[in-house]
Each structure stands twice: as structure tokens, then as C-alpha cells.
N, C-alpha and C positions, 0 to 999 in steps of 0.2 A: 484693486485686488488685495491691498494690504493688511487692512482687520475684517475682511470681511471674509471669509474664506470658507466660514463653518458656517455660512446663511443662505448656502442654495438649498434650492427648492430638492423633495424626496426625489422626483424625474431626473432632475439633471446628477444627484448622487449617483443614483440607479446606472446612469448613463455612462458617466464614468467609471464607474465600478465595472458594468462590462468590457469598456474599451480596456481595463487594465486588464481585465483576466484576458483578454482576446490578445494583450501584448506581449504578455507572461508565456502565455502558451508557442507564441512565436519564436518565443527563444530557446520551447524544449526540443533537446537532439533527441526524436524519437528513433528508437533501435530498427534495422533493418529485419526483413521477416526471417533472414537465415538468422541473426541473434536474437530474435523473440522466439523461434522455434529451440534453440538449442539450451536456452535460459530458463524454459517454462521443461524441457528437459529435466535437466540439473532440478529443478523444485521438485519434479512430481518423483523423481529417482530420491532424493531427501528426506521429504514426506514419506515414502515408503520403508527406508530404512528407519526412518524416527518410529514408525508405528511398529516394525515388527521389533526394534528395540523394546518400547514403552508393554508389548503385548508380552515379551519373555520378561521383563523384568515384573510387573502385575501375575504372571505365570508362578514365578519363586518365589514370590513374594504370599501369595495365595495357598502355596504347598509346604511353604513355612508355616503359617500361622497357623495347620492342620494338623502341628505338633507342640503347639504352643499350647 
């Protein structure tokens, strides 16, 4: 195994490249439904306040420049 390492074949890369992502994902702590439900809360409550922010702030900004 020593220098040869970088000489397998595309397949057997391929091969192991999947078994890593399949080990990878093993180790993710996926959230329970009650903290995916209350976390995608929290973003969409966010998200809404971001826009009606960004929409008064394009608002004064619009009703400025009308006296500019």
C-alpha cells in the first residue's frame, strides 16, 4: 500500500468516496421534528421581518430621492 496509493482504478475511487460520504453522514446528529419544526419557525419569522424591514427602508429611501 505504501507508494502506491494514488493508482487505483476510477471504480474503486468512486467506491470509496461513497463509503466516506455514507460514514460522514453517520456521524450527522440529525435534529428531532419538534427542533426542525421550531427552527425553520425562527427563519421564516426572520425572513419576514428582514423584508418588511428592507421594503420600509427602499420605501424612504424612494420618497427621499422624490425631493432630491
Amino acid at each position: 500500500k505504501g507508494g502506491k496509493r494514488g493508482k487505483k482504478g476510477p471504480l474503486k475511487r468512486l467506491a470509496l468516496f461513497y463509503r466516506q460520504i455514507v460514514a460522514e453522514l453517520r456521524k450527522v446528529v440529525w435534529p428531532s421534528r419538534n427542533q426542525l419544526t421550531t427552527y425553520t419557525t425562527v427563519v421564516i419569522i426572520f425572513v419576514v421581518i428582514m423584508i418588511g424591514l428592507v421594503t420600509l427602508i427602499d420605501y424612504g429611501f424612494s420618497h427621499a430621492a422624490k425631493y432630491v
